[in-house]
C-alpha positions as a Markdown table, in Angstrom:
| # | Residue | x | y | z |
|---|---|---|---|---|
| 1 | Unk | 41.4 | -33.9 | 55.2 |
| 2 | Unk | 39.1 | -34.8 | 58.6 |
| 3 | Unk | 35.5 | -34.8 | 57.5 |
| 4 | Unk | 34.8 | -32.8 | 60.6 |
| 5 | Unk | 34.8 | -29.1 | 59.4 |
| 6 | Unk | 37.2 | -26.8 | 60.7 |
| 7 | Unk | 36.5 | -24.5 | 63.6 |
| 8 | Unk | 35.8 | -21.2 | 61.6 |
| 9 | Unk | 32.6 | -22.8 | 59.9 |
| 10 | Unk | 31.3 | -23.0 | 63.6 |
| 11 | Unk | 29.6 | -19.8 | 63.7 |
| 12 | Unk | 28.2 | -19.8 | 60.8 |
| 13 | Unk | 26.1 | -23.1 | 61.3 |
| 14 | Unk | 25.0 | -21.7 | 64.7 |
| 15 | Unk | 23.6 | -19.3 | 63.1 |
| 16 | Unk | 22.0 | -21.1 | 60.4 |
| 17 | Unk | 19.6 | -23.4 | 63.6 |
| 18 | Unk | 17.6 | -20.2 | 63.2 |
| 19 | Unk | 17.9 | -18.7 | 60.1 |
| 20 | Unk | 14.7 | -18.0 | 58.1 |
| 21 | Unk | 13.8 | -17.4 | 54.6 |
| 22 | Unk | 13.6 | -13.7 | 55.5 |
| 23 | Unk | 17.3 | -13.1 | 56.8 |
| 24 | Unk | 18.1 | -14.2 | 52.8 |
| 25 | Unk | 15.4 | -12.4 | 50.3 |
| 26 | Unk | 12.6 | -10.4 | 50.6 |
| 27 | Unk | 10.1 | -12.7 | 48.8 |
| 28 | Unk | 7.8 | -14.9 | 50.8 |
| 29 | Unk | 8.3 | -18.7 | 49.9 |
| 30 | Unk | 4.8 | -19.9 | 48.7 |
| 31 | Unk | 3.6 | -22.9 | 50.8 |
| 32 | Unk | 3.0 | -25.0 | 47.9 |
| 33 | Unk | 3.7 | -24.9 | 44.1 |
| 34 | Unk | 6.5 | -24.1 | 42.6 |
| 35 | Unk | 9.7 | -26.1 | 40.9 |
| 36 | Unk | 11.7 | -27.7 | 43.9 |
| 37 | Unk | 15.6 | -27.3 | 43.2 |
| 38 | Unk | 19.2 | -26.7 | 45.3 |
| 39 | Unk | 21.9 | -25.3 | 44.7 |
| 40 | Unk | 25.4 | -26.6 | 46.7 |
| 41 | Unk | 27.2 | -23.4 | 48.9 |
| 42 | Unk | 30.3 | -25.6 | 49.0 |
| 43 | Unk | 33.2 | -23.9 | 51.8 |
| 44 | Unk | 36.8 | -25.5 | 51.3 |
| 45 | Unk | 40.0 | -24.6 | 52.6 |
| 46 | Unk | 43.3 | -24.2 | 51.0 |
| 47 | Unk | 46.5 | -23.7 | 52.2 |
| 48 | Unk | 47.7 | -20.5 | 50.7 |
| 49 | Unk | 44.5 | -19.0 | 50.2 |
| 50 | Unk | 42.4 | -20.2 | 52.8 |
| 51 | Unk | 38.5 | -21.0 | 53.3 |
| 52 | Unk | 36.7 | -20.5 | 49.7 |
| 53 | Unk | 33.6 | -20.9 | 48.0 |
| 54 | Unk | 33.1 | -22.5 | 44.8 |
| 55 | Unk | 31.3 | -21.0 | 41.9 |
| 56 | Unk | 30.9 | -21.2 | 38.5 |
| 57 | Unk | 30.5 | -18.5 | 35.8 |
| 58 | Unk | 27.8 | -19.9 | 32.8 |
| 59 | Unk | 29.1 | -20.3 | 29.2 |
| 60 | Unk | 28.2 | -16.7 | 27.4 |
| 61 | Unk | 26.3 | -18.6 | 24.4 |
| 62 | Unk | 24.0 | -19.7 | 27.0 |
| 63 | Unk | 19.7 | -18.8 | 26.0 |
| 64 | Unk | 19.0 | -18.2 | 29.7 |
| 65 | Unk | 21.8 | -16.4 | 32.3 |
| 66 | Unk | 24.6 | -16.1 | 29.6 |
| 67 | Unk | 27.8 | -15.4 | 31.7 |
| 68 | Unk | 26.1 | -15.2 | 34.8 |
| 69 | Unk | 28.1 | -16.5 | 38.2 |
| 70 | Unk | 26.0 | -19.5 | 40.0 |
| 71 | Unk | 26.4 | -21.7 | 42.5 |
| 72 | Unk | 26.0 | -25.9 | 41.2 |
| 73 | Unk | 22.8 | -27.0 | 41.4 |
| 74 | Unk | 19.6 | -27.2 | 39.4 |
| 75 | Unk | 15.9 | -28.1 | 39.4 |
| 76 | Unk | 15.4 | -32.0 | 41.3 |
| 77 | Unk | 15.0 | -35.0 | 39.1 |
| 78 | Unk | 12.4 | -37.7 | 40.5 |
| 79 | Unk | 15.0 | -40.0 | 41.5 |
| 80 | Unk | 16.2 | -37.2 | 44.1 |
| 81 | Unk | 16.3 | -38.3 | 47.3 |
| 82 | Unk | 16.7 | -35.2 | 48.9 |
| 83 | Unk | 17.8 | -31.4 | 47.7 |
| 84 | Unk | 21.7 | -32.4 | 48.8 |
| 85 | Unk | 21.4 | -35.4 | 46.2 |
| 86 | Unk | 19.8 | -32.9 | 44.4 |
| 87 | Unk | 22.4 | -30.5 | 45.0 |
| 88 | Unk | 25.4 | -32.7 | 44.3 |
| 89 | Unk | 24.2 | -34.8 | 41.4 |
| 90 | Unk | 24.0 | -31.5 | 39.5 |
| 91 | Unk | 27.7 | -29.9 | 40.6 |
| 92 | Unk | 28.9 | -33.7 | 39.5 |
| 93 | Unk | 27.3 | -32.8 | 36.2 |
| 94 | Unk | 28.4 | -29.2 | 35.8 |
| 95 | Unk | 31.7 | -29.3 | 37.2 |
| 96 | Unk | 32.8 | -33.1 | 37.8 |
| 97 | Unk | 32.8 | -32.7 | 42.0 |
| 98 | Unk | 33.0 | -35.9 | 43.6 |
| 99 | Unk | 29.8 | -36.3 | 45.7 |
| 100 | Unk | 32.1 | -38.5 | 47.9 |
| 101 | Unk | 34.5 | -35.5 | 48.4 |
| 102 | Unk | 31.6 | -33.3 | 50.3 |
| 103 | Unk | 30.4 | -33.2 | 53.7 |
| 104 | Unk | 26.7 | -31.9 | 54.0 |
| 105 | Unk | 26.8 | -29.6 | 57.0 |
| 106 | Unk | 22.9 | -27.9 | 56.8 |
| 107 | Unk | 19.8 | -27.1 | 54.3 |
| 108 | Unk | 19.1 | -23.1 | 54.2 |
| 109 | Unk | 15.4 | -22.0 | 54.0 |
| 110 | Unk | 13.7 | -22.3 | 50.6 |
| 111 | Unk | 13.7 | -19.3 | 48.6 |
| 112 | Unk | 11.8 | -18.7 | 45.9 |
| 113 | Unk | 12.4 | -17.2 | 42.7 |
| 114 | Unk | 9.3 | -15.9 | 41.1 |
| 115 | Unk | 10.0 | -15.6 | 37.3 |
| 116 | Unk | 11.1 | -19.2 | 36.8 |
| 117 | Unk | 9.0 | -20.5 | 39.7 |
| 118 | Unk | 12.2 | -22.3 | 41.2 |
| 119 | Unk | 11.9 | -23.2 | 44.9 |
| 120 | Unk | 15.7 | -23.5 | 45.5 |
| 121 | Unk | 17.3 | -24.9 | 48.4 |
| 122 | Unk | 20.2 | -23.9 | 49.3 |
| 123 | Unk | 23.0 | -26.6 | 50.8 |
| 124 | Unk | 26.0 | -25.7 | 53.0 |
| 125 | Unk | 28.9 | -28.4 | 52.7 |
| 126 | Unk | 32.0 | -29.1 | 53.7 |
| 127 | Unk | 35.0 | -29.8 | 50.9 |
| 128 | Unk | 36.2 | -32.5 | 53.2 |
| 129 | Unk | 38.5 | -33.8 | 50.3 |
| 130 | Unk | 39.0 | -31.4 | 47.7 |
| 131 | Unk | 40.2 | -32.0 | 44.0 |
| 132 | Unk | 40.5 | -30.6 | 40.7 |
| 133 | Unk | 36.9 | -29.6 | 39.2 |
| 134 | Unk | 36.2 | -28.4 | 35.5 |
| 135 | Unk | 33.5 | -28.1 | 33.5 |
| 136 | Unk | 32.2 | -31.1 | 32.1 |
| 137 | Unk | 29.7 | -29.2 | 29.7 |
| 138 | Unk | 32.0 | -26.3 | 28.2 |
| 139 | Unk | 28.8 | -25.2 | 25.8 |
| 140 | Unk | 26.9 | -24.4 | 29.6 |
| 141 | Unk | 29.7 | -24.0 | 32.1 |
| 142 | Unk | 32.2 | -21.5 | 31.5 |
| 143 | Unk | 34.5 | -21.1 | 34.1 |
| 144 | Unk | 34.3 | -22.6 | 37.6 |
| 145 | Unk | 36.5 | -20.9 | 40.5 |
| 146 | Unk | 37.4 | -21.4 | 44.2 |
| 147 | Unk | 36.5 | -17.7 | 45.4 |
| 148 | Unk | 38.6 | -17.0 | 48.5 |
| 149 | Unk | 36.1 | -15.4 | 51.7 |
| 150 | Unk | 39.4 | -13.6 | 52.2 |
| 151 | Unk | 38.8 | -11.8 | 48.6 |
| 152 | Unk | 35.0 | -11.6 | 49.3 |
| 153 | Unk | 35.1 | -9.4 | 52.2 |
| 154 | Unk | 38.0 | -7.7 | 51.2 |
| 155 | Unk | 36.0 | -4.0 | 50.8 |
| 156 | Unk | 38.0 | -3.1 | 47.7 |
| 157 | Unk | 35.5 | -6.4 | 46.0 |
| 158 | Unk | 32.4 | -5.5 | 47.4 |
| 159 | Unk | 30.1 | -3.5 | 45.7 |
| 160 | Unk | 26.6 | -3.1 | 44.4 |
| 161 | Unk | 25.3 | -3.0 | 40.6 |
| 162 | Unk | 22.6 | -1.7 | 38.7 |
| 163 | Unk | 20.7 | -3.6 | 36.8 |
| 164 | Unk | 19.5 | -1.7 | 33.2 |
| 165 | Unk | 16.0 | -2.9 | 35.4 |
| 166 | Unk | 16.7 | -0.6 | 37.7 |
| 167 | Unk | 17.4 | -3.3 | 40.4 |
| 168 | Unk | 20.2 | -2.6 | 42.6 |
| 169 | Unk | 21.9 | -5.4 | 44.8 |
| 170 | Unk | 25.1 | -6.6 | 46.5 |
| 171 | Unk | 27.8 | -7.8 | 44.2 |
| 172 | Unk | 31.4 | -9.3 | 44.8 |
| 173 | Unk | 34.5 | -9.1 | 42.1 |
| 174 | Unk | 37.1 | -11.8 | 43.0 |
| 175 | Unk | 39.7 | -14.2 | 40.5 |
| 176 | Unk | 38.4 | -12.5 | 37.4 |
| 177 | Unk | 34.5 | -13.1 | 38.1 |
| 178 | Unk | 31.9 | -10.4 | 39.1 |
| 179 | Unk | 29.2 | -12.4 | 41.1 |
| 180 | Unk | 25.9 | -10.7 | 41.6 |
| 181 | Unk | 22.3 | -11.4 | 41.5 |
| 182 | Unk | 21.0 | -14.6 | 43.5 |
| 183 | Unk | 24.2 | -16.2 | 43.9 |
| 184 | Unk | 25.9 | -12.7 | 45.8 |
| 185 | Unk | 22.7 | -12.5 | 48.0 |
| 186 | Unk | 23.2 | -15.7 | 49.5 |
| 187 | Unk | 26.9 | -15.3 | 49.6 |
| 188 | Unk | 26.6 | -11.4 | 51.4 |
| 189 | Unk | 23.6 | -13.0 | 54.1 |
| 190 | Unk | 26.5 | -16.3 | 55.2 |
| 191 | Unk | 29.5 | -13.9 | 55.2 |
| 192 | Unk | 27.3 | -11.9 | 57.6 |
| 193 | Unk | 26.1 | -14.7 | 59.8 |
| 194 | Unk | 29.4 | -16.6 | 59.8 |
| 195 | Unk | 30.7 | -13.2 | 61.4 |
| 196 | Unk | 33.2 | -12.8 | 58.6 |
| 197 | Unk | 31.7 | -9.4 | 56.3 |
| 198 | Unk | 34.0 | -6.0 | 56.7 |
| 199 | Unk | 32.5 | -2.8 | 56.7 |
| 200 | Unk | 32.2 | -1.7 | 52.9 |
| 201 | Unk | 31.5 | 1.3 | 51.1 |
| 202 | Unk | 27.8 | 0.7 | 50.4 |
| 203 | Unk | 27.5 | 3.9 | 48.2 |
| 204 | Unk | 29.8 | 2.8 | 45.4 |
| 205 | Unk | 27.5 | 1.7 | 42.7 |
| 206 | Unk | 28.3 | 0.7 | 39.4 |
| 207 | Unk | 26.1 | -0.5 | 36.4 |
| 208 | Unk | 25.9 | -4.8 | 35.2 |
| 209 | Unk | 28.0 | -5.0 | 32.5 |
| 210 | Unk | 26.2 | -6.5 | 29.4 |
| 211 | Unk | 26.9 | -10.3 | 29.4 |
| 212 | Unk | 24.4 | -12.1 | 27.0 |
| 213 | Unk | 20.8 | -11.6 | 28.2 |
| 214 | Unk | 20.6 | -10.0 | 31.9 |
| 215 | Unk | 17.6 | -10.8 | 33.5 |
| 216 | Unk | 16.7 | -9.1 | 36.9 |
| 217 | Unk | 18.0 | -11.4 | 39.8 |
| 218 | Unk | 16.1 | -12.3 | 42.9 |
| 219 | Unk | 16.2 | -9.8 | 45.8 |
| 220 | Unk | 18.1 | -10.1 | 48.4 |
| 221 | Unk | 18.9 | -8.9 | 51.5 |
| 222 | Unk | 20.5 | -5.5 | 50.1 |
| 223 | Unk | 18.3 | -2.6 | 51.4 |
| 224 | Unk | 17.8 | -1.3 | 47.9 |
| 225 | Unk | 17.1 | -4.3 | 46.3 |
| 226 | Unk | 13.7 | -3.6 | 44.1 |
| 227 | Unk | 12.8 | -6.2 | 41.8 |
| 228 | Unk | 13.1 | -10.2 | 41.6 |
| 229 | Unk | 13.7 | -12.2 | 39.0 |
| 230 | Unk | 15.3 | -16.2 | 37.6 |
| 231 | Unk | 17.8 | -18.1 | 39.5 |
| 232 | Unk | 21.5 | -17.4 | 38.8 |
């Protein structure tokens, strides 16, 4: 597959020349402190199902965000070059990807997630050369997935859950997973800029099934969302 991505992702990274922290979350980035990591927003294609995102679900047994839905990534190590090394040292960690496979196409704004301190920068890239990924460490990594934008906007998977905090925010239930928190606020803010989200009905609610521990996610771009909380 070219390395050059594929006309569809064009919008999308038009978009992103003027994105700003504030078109993801509704917490300001502080200017200094904080715990630099990234987190890889990785869009392939397939055949029968076409473009995708990959995600992975963490292992239920987990201290911190049992079962929750994440995108690779972690906090930077020193030898980090940049956050895409940081980004794709950690999905080759989690889930085997090939950093060779991946085409960095853009860094999004740092956002920052107050409860863990994380600065996290988000990294769009390209799946120029996809392969079979798995988790590498099955007592932290779960499940991983290639989520279909198809199923994403799709308004049947779209909804919004309540957390037992009282937080409310955008959610997306596609191959078995329900993705919320951090990772579905990125993921509803690129579906909108790449042109791609469906009208959805915003009043269907439902409540965060109980998964391990549930802390509050970060806000993000959801009207309602009220409270912030720990990188998922």
């Amino acid at each position: 597959m070219t390395r050059t991505p594929p006309p569809w992702i064009d919008p999308l990274l038009r978009r992103l020349g003027t994105a700003r922290a504030e078109d993801f979350t509704q917490l300001t980035t502080p200017e200094q402190g904080g715990r630099e990591s990234a987190v890889l927003v990785l869009l392939g294609e397939e055949p029968t199902a076409g473009p995708d995102l990959l995600v992975l679900q963490r292992a239920a047994t987990l201290r911190n965000h049992a079962g929750q839905p994440a995108f690779p990534g972690g906090a930077a190590d020193p030898e980090d070059a940049d956050a895409p090394a940081t980004a794709l040292r950690e999905a080759n960690e989690e889930v085997d990807l090939d950093p060779a496979s991946v085409t960095v196409l853009a860094e999004l704004p740092k956002l920052w997630i107050p409860v863990s301190d994380f600065v996290v920068t988000p990294v769009l890239a390209w799946w120029h050369a996809p392969h079979p990924v798995h988790p590498r460490e099955p007592a932290e990594v779960a499940h991983v997935a290639r989520l279909p934008i198809a199923e994403l906007v799709d308004p049947e998977n779209r909804m919004r859950v309540r957390h037992p905090s009282g937080w409310i925010g955008p959610a997306f239930s596609a191959r078995g997973m329900l993705v919320w928190g951090f990772t579905a606020g990125v993921i509803a803010t690129l579906l909108e800029m790449g042109g791609w989200a469906r009208p959805w009905p915003r009043d269907r609610v439902i409540d965060l099934p109980p998964v391990g521990a549930t802390p509050a996610p970060s806000a993000g771009t959801d009207e309602v969302d009220e409270m912030a909380g720990p990188l998922t």
